[in-house]
LOBADREN-504001 format. One record per residue (C-alpha): residue in three letters; y, z, x; residue number from 1. Coordinates in steps of 0.05 Angstrom, whole numbers, plus 5000, padded with zeros to 4 digits. Layout:
N
REC,aa,yy,zz,xx,i
REC,ALA,Y,Z,X,NUM
...
***
This chain:
507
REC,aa,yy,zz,xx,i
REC,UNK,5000,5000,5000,1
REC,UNK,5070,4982,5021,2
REC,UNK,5135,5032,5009,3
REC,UNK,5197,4999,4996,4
REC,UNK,5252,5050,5011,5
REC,UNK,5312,5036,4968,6
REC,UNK,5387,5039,5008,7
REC,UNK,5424,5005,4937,8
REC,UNK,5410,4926,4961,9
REC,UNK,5424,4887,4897,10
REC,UNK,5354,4846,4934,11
REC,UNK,5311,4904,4942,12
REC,UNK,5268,4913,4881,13
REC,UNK,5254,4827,4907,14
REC,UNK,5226,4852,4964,15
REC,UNK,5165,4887,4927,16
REC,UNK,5176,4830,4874,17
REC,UNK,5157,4778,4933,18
REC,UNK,5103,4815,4965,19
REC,UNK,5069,4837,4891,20
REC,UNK,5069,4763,4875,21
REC,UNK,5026,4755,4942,22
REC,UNK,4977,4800,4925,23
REC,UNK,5001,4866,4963,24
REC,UNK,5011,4928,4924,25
REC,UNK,5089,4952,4935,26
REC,UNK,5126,5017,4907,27
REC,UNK,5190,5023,4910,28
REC,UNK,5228,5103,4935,29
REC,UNK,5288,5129,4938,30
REC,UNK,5318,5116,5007,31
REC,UNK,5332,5188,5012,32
REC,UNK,5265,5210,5016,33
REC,UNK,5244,5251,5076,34
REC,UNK,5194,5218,5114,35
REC,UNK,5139,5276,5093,36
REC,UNK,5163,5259,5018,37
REC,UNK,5146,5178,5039,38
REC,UNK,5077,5205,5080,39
REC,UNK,5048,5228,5013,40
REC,UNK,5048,5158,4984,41
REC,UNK,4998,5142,5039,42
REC,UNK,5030,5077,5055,43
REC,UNK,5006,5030,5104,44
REC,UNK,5073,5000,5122,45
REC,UNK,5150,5016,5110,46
REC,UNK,5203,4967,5100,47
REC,UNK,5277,4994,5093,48
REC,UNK,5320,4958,5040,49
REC,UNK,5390,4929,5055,50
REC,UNK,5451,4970,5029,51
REC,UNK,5526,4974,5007,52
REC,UNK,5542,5017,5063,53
REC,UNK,5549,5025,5142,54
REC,UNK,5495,5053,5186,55
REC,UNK,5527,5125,5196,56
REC,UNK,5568,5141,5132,57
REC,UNK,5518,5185,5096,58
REC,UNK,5465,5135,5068,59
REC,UNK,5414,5132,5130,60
REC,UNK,5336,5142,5132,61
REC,UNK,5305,5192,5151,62
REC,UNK,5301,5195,5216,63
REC,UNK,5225,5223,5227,64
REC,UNK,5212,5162,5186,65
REC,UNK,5191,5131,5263,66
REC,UNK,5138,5190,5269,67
REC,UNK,5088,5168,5213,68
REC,UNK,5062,5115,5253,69
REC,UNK,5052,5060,5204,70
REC,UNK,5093,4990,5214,71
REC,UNK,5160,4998,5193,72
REC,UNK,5203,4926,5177,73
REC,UNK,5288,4945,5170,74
REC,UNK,5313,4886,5138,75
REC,UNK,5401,4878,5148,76
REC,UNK,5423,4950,5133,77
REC,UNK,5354,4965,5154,78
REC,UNK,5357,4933,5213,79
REC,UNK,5425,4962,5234,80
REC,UNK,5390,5027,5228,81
REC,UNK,5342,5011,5265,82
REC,UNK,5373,4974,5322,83
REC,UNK,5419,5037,5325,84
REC,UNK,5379,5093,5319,85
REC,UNK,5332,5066,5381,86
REC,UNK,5395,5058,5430,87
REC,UNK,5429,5001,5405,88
REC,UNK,5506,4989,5378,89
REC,UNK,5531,4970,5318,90
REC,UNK,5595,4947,5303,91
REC,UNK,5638,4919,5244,92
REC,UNK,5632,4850,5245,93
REC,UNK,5698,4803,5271,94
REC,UNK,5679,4764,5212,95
REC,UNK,5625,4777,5147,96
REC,UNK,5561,4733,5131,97
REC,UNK,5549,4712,5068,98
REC,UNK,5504,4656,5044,99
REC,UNK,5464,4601,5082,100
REC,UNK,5458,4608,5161,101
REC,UNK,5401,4584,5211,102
REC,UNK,5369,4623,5258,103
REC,UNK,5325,4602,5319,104
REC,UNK,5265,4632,5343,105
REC,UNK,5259,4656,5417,106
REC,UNK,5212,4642,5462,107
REC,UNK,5186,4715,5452,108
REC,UNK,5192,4703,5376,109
REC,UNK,5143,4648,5395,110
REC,UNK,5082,4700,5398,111
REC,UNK,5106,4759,5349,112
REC,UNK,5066,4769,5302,113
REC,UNK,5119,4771,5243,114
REC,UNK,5152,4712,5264,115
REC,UNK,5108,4666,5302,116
REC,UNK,5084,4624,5233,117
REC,UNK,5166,4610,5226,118
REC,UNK,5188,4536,5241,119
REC,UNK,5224,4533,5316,120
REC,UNK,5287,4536,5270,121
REC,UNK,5290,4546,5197,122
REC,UNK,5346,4574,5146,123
REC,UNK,5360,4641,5120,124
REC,UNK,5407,4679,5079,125
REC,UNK,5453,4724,5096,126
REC,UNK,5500,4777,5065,127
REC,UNK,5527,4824,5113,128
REC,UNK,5595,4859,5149,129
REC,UNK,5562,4903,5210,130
REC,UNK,5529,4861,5265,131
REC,UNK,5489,4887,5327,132
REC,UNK,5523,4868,5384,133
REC,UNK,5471,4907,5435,134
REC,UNK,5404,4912,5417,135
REC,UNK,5366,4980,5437,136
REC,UNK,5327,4977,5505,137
REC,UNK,5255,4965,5517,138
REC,UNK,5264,4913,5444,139
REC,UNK,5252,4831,5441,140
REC,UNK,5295,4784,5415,141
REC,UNK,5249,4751,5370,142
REC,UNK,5302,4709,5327,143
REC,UNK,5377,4682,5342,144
REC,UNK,5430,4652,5296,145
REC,UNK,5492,4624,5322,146
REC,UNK,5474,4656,5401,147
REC,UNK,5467,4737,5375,148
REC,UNK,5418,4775,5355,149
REC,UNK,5384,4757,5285,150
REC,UNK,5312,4796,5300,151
REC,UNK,5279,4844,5342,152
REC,UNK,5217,4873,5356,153
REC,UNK,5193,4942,5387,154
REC,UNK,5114,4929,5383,155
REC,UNK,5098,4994,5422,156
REC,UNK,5136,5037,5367,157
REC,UNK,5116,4992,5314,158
REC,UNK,5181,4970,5286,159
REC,UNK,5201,4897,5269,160
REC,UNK,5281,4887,5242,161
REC,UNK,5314,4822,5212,162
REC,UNK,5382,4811,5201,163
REC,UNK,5372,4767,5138,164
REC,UNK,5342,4769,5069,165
REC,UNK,5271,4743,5067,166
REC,UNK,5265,4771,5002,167
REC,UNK,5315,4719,4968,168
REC,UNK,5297,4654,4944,169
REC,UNK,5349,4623,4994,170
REC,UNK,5308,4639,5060,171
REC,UNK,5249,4594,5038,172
REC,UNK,5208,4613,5095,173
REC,UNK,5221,4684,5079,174
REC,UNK,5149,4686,5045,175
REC,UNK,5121,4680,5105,176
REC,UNK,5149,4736,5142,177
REC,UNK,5127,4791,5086,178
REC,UNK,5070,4761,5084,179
REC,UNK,5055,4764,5157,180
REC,UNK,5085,4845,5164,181
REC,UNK,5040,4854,5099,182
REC,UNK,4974,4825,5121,183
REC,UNK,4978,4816,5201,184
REC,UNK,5025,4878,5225,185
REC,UNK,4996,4930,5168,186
REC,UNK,4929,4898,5163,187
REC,UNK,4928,4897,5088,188
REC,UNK,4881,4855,5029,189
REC,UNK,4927,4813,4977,190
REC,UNK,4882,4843,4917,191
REC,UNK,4944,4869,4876,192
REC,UNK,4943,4827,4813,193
REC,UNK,4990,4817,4745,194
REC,UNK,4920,4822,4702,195
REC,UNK,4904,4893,4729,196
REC,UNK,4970,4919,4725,197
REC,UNK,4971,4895,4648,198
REC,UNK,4917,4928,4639,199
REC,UNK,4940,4992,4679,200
REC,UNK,4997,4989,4636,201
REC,UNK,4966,4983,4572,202
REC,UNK,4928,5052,4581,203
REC,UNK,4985,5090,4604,204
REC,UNK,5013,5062,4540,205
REC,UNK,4953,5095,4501,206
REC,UNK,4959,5168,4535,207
REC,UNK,5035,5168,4526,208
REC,UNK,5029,5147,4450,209
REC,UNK,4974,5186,4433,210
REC,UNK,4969,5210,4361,211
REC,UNK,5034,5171,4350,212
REC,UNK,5023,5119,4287,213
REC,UNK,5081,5078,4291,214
REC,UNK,5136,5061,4359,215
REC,UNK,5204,5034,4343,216
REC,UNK,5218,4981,4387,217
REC,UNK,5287,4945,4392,218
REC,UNK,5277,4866,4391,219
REC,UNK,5338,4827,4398,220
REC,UNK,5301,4754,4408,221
REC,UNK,5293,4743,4477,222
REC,UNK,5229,4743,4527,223
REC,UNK,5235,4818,4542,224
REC,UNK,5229,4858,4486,225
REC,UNK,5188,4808,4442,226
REC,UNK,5129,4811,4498,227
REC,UNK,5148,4892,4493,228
REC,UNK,5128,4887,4420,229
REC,UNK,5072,4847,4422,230
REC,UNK,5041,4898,4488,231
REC,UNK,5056,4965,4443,232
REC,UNK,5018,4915,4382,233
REC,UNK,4959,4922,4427,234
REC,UNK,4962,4997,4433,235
REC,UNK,4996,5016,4359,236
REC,UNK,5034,4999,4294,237
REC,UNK,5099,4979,4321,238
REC,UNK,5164,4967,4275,239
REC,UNK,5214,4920,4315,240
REC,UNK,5280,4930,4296,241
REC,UNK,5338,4881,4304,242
REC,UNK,5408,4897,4297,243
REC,UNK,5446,4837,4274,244
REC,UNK,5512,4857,4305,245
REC,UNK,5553,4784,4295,246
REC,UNK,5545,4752,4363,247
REC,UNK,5476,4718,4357,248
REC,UNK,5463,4641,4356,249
REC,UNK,5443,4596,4305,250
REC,UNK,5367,4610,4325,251
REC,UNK,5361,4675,4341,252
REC,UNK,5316,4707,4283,253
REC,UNK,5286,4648,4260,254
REC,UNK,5248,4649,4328,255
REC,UNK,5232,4716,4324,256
REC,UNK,5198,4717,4253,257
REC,UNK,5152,4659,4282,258
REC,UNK,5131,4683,4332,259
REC,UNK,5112,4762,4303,260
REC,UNK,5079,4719,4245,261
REC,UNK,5026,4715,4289,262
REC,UNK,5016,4792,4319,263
REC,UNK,5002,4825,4241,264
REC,UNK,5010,4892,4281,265
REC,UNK,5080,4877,4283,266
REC,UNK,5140,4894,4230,267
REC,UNK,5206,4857,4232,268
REC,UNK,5263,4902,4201,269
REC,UNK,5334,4876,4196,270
REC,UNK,5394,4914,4200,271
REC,UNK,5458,4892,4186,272
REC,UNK,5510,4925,4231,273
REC,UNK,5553,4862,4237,274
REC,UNK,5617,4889,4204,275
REC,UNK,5610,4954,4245,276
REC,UNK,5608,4920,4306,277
REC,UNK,5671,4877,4285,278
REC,UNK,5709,4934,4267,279
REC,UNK,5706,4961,4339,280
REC,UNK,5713,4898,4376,281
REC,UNK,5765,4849,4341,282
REC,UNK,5814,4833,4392,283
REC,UNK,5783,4868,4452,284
REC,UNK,5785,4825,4513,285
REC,UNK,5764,4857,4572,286
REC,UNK,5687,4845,4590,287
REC,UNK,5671,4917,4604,288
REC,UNK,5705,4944,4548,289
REC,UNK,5658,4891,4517,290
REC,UNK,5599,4912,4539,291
REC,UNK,5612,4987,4525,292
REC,UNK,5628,4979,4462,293
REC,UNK,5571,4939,4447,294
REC,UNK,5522,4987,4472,295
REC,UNK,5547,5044,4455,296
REC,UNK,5548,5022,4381,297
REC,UNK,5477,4987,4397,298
REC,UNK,5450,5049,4414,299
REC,UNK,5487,5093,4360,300
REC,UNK,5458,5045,4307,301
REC,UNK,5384,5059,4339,302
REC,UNK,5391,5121,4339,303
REC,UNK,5415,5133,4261,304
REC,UNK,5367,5093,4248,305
REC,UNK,5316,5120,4289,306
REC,UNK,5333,5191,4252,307
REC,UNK,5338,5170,4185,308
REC,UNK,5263,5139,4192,309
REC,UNK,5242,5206,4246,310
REC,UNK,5212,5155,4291,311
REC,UNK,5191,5189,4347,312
REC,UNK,5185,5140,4403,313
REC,UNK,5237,5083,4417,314
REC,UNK,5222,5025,4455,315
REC,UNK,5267,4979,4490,316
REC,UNK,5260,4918,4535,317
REC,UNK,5297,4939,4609,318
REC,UNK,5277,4897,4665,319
REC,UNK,5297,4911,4741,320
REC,UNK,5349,4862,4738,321
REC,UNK,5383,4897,4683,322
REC,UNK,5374,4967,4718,323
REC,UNK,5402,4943,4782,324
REC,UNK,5460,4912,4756,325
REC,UNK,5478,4974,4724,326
REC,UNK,5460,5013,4775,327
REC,UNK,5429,5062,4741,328
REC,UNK,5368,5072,4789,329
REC,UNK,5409,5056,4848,330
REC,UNK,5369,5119,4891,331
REC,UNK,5416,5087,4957,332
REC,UNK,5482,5081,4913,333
REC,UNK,5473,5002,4897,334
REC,UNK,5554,4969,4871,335
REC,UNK,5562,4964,4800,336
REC,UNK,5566,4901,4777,337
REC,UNK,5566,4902,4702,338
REC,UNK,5538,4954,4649,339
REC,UNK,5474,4935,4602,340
REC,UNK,5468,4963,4540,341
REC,UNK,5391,4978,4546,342
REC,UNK,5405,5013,4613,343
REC,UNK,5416,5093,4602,344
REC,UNK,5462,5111,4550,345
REC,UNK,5414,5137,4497,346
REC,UNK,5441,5209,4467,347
REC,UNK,5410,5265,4505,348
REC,UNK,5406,5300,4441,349
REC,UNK,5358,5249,4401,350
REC,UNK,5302,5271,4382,351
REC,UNK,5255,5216,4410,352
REC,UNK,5225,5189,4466,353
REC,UNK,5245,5128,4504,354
REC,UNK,5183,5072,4524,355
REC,UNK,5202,5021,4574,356
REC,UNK,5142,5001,4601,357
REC,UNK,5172,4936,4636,358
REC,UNK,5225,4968,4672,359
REC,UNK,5196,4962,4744,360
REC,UNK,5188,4882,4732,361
REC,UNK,5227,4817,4732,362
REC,UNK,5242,4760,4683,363
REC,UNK,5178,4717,4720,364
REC,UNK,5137,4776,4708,365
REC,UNK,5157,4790,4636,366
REC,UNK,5133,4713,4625,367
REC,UNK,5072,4719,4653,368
REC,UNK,5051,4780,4619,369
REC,UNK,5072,4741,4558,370
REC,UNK,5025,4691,4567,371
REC,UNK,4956,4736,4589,372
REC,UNK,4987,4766,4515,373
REC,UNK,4978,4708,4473,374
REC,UNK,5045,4693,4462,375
REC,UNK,5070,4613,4453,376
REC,UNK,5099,4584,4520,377
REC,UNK,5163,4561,4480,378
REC,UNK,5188,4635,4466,379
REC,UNK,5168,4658,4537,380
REC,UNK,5213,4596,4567,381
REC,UNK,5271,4617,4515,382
REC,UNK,5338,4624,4567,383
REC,UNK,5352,4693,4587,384
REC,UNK,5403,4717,4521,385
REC,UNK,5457,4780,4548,386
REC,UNK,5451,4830,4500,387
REC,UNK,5519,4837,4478,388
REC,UNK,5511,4761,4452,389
REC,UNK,5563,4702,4439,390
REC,UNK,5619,4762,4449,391
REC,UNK,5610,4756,4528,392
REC,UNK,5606,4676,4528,393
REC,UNK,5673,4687,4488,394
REC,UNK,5721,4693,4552,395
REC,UNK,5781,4737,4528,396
REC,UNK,5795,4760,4462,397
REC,UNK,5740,4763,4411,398
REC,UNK,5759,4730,4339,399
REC,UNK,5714,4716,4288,400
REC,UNK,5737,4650,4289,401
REC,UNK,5731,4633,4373,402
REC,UNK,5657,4667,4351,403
REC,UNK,5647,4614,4298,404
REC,UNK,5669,4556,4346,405
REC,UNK,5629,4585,4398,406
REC,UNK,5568,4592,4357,407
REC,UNK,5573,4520,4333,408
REC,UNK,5574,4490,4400,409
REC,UNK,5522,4533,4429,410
REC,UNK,5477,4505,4370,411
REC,UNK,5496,4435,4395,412
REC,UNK,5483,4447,4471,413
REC,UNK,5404,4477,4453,414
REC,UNK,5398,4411,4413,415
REC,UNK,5418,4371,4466,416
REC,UNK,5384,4398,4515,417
REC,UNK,5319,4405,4479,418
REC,UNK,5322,4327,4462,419
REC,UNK,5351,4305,4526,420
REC,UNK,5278,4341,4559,421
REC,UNK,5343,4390,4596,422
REC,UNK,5324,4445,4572,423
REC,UNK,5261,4469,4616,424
REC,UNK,5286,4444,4681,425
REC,UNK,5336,4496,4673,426
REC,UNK,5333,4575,4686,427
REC,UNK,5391,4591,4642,428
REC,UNK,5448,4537,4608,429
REC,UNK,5496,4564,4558,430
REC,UNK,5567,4544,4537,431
REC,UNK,5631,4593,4548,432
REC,UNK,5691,4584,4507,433
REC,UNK,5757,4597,4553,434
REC,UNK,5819,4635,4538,435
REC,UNK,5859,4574,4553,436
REC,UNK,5891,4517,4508,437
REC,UNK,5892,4454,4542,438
REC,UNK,5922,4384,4502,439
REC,UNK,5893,4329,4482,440
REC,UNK,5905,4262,4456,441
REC,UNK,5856,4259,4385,442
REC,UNK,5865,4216,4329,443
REC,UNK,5921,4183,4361,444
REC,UNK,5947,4248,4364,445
REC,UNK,5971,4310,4400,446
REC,UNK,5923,4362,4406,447
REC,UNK,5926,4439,4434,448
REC,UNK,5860,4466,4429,449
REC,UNK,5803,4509,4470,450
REC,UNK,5768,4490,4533,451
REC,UNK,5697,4500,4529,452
REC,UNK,5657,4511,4601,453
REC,UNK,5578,4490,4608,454
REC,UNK,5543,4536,4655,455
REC,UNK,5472,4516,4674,456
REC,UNK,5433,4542,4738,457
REC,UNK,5368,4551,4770,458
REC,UNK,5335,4623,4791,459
REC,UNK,5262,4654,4793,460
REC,UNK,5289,4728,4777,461
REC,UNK,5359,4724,4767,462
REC,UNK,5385,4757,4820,463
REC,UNK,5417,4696,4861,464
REC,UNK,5421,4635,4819,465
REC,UNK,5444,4554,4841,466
REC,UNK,5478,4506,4795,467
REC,UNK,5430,4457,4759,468
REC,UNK,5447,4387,4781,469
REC,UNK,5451,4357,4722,470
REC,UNK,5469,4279,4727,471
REC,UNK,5538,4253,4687,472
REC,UNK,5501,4203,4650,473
REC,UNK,5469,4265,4619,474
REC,UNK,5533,4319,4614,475
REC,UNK,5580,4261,4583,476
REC,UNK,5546,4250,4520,477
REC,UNK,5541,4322,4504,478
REC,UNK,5612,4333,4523,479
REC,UNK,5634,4283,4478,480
REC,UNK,5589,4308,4423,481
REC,UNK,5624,4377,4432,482
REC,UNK,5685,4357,4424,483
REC,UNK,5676,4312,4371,484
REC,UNK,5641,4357,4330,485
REC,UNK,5671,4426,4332,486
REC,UNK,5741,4426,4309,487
REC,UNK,5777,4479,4359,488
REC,UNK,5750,4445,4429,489
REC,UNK,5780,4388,4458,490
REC,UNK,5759,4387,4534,491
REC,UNK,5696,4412,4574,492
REC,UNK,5684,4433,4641,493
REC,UNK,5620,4446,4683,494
REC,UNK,5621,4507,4729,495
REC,UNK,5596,4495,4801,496
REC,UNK,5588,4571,4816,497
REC,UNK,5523,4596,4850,498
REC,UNK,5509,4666,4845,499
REC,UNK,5532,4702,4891,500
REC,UNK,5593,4686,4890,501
REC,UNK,5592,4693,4813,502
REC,UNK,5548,4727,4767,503
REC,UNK,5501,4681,4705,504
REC,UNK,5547,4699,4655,505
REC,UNK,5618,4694,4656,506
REC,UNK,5634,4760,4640,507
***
């Protein structure tokens, strides 16, 4: 078994993503852990997240960490550690890294064992401010990107350190390297597989709900918490409730009554919390304030609800993207980046129980547990949907009537995209309506009207994302159907953002 150790990297729960999906069982611990905390896990090899902070200002590992005797891998913040703590120097950077860079391998890196499988030169992705500028004696330089040090090695202590991110989908050799500290450094089996975890899962499900009849669960449409319904239909009764609170699309419910048609374990109850949601939100622009509302009324309505019935368990569909985001398990003090509604927030006073048994995976995951469940490949490929709605794909001020425009155009983009064969060979496309006016010439006439912005982009787990390319001969037609068909609109953009710099969603 592998131990992440967690220092607040917005990558790190990817690191055990990537080496799970290889076959190699991988926990992830608080990075504050003492190292006879991390020695009862029994793990075979340590591997030190990247982090927010500097090497020195409060957020190191423990040091004794270097005494357990297994492998240990520090990967950027890791590796500054590391490089520092065995007689290196580290020093803020004369300028930061972030994004693409190439690295070259040594002729020591040549015959490492983490490295040696790596093309003589290959690319990488960065995303840092300290650099070492000395590494620690007795080490080899096992890696080089732009003539300093990108990797080391220390074989007679047992401790590898890279600069970089293997764990991101940007260093596409980076499989290679946890998958040669995994199986050649720490001499472990790939036998860790999504089957045996579901089924892991599933009877820690049925000691948790024992002697409960029925578990609330909170469905809102998308992949996450309809494969959380349909694993609890497997285990009890479960009543999925959806709160309709104004900012769904066209689609939303009609997809989810077909698809819990066919789980009879399953019932769909409807609430209607539209105008209470309204009533807090008209005119509210900025995107936090957005998404605190939201879930702070989200979760209000569960919970009345949730009392009225005396439901005893509530279940809820978090993934790790949505927890790190928030930051609410952040054990190394990870950046906020934006709240989630389904991440903490629940009254400490409720008298019930909160299930979230897919909180330690990612979107991919969810998907493929969806299909060893039965479920139809066209809900598990439905686009990631925030839960707060239309109302953060509505840039600025929430009306009901920008809502209405937005809706109709977002019904017009999933057409297109659906008969254009678009759809799939996206991760996520969506259409954001702008707080601007621009003018026009329609109808032979002025016109002052909204901008509307297509955002479409590629990811495997949402945590760094590129722009879809789609081609202009497909993007013009659907432009012009926009405008032409939803009065309000009367230009559209496409947004070449990657993530990072920018996040999915626009706000």
């Amino acid at each position: 078994m592998l131990c992440v150790l967690d220092y607040g990297s917005q990558y790190t729960q990817l690191i055990a993503r990537r080496l799970r999906s290889q076959g190699f069982f991988t926990e992830v611990l608080p990075g504050n852990l003492s190292a006879a905390d991390v020695a009862q896990h029994k793990p075979n090899g340590i591997i030190l997240s990247g982090s927010p902070h500097s090497v020195g200002t409060g957020h190191d590992p423990d040091p004794a960490l270097l005494s357990l005797g297994v492998p240990i891998l520090g990967l950027c913040f890791g590796y500054q550690y590391l490089a520092q703590l065995l007689g290196g120097r580290v020093e803020p950077g004369t300028h930061r890294e972030y994004g693409a860079a190439t690295v070259r391998k040594t002729p020591a890196g040549k015959s490492d064992p983490l490295v040696h499988r790596l093309s003589p030169t290959t690319s990488v992705w960065m995303s840092h401010g300290d650099s070492v500028v000395a590494l620690p004696p007795g080490t080899e330089l096992i890696l080089e990107s732009a003539g300093k040090p990108a990797g080391f090695a220390l074989p007679s202590r047992r401790v590898w350190g890279l600069q970089f991110h293997p764990e991101v989908y940007h260093t596409p050799e980076g499989k290679l390297l946890l998958e040669a500290f995994a199986r050649d450094i720490c001499r472990l089996t790939p036998d860790w597989n999504l089957r045996a975890e579901l089924s892991e899962i599933k009877e820690k499900l049925r000691t948790e709900l024992s002697g409960v009849s029925e578990v609330v669960c909170a469905v809102s449409g998308g992949v996450d918490s309809t494969v959380l319904a349909v694993l609890l239909s497997q285990v009890c009764k479960v009543r999925a409730l959806f709160v309709d609170h104004g900012f769904l699309r066209a689609y939303d419910l009609a997809n989810l009554r077909r698809v819990f048609a066919n789980f009879p374990n399953i019932s769909l109850e409807v609430v209607d919390a539209q105008d209470r949601f309204w009533a807090a939100l008209d005119g509210v622009s900025d995107p936090e304030q957005k998404r605190l509302i939201i879930g702070r009324l989200f979760v209000k309505t569960f919970a009345e609800h949730v009392g009225e019935k005396q439901f005893t368990h509530l279940a809820q569909g978090t993934i790790y993207s949505d927890v790190i985001e928030s930051a609410a398990a952040a054990h190394g003090g990870a950046a906020h980046i934006k709240s989630h509604h389904n991440v903490g927030g629940f009254p400490q006073d409720a008298r019930v129980q909160l299930v979230e048994p897919l909180r330690p995976f990612f979107k991919d995951e969810v998907r493929e547990l969806g299909v060893l469940l039965g479920i139809d490949s066209d809900i598990l490929h439905l686009h990631p949907f925030p839960g707060p709605g239309l109302a953060i794909r509505c840039v600025g001020e929430l009306r009901r009537d920008r809502i209405d425009i937005l809706r109709r155009a977002d019904a017009i983009f999933y057409e297109e995209l659906l008969r254009r064969d678009m759809y799939l060979r996206t991760w996520q496309a969506f259409v954001a309506l702008l707080p601007v006016r621009t003018v026009g010439v329609m109808g032979d006439q002025r016109s002052y009207e909204h901008a509307l912005a297509i955002r479409a982009v590629s990811s495997v787990d949402a945590m760094t994302a590129e722009v879809t390319e789609f081609s202009f001969s497909e993007l013009l037609p659907i432009a012009a159907r926009l405008v032409n068909e939803v009065r309000g609109i009367n230009r559209v953009v496409y947004d070449l953002t990657t993530k990072p710099p920018g996040t999915i969603e626009w706000e």
